[in-house]
C-alpha positions in Angstrom: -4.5 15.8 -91.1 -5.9 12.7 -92.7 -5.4 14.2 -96.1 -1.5 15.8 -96.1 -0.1 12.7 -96.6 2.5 12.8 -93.6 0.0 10.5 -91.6 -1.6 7.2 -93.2 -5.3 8.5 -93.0 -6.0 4.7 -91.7 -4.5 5.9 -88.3 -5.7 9.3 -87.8 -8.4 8.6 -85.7 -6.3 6.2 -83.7 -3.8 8.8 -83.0 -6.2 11.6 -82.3 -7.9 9.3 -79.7 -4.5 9.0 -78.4 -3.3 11.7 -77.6 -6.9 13.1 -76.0 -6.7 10.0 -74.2 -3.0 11.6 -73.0 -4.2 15.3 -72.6 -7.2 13.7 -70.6 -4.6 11.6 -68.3 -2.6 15.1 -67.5 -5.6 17.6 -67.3 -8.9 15.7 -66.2 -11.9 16.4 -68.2 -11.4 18.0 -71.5 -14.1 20.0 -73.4 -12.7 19.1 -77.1 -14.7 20.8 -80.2 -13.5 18.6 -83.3 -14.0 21.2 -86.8 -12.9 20.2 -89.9 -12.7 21.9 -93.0 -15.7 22.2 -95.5 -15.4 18.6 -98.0 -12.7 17.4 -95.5 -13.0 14.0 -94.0 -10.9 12.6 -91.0 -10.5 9.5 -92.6 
């Protein structure tokens, strides 16, 4: 989460682009639904 604190919210959407880019790497083509929270931002 970009807003808990435990990740700097500069890198979150480097990380989560990271590890799809892993998942995608072990399973082929992924069909990824992104949903946030209502007033939440990923950065």
């Amino acid at each position: 989460s970009s807003l808990d604190d435990y990740c700097p919210s500069e890198q979150v959407d480097y990380i989560q682009e990271k590890v799809l880019d892993v998942l995608r790497s072990l399973y082929g083509s992924l069909d990824v639904h992104l949903e946030f929270s209502p007033g939440s931002s990923s950065a």
